[in-house]
C-alpha positions as CSV (number, residue, x, y, z in Angstrom):
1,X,-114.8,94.8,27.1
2,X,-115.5,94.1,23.6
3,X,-114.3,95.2,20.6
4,X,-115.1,95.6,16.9
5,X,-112.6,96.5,14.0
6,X,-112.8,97.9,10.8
7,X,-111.0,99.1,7.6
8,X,-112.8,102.2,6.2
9,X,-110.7,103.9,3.5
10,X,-107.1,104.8,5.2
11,X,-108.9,104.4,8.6
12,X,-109.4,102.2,11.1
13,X,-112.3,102.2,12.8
14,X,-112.2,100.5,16.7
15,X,-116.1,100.4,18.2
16,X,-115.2,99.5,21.9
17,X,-117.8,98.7,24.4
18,X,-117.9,97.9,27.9
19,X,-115.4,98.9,30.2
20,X,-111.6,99.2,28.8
21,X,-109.7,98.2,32.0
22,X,-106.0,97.3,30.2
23,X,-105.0,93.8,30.7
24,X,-105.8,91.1,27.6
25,X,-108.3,92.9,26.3
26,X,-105.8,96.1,25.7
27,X,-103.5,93.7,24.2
28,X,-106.1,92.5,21.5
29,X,-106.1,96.3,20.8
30,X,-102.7,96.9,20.5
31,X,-103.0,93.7,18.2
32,X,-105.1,95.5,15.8
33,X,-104.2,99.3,15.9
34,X,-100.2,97.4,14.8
35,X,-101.7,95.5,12.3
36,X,-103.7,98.5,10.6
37,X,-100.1,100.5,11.1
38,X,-98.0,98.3,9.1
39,X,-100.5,98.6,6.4
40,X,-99.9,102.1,6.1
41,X,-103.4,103.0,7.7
42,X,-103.0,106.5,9.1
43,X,-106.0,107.4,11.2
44,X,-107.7,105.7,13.7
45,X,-111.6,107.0,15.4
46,X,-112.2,105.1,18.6
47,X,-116.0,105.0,19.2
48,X,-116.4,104.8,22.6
49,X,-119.9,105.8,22.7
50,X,-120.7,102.4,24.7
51,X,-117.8,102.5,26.9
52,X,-118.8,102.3,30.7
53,X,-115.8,102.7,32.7
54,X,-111.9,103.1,31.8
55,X,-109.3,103.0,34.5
56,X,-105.8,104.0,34.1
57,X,-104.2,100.9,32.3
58,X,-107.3,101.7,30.1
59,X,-105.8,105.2,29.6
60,X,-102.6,103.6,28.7
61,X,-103.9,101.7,25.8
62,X,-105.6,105.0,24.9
63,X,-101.9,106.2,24.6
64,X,-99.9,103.8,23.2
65,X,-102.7,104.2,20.2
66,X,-102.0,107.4,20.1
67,X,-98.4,106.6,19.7
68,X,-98.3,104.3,17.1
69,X,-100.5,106.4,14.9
70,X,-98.6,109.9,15.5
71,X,-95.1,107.9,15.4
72,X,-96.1,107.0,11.6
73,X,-97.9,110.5,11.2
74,X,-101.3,109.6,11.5
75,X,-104.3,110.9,13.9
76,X,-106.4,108.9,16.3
77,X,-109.9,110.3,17.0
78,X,-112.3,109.3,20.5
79,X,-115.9,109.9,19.0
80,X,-118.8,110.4,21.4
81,X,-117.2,109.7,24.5
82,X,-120.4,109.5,27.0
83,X,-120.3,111.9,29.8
84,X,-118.4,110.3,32.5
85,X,-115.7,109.3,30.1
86,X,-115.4,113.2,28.8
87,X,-115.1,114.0,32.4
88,X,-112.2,112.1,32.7
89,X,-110.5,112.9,29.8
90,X,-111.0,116.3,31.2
91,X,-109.9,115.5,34.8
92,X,-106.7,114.0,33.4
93,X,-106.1,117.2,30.5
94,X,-106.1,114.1,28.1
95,X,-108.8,116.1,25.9
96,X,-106.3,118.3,25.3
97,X,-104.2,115.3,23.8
98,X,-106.4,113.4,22.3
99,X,-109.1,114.9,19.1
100,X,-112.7,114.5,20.6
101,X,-115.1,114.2,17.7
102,X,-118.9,113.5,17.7
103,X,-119.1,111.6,14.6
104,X,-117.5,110.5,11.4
105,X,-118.4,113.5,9.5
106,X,-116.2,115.8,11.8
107,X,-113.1,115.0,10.9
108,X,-112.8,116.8,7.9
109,X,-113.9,120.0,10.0
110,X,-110.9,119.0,12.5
């Protein structure tokens, strides 16, 4: 997996690619998203449109973003997951957790 970060406004922005399989590469993550936290940064969008495979300790990073950002009143975002990823978000009711956007633009609709 590889990862880029960046501080747009009050949000950061995570562009992962790959496959998000937990282990290291989560950490590095979790790294960021608490960095971006105790700077008061309050929403998070995950791009994940190049994402090939997540398993479940994948999933768990997914969630402990999610965490941190609603534990300090904030939002995280999962923009253009592709199609296998959406079926698994579905598969696991985590669409229903997490916001599912296509681009930037929608969240201000959300």
């Amino acid at each position: 997996m590889n990862f880029a970060q960046e501080i747009k406004g009050n949000s950061l922005i995570l562009r992962i690619s790959g496959d998000l399989i937990g282990e290291d590469n989560g950490m590095q993550l979790i790294g960021a998203v608490n960095e971006a936290v105790s700077h008061q940064v309050k929403t998070c969008i995950i791009d994940i449109s190049d994402l090939r495979y997540i398993n479940s300790s994948g999933i768990g990073v997914l969630i402990t973003i999610l965490t941190k950002f609603r534990n300090k009143g904030g939002e995280v975002y999962l923009m253009n997951p592709s199609e296998s990823v959406t079926k698994l978000l579905i598969i696991t009711k985590l669409n229903s957790i997490f916001q599912i956007i296509k681009s930037e633009a929608d969240i201000k609709k959300v």
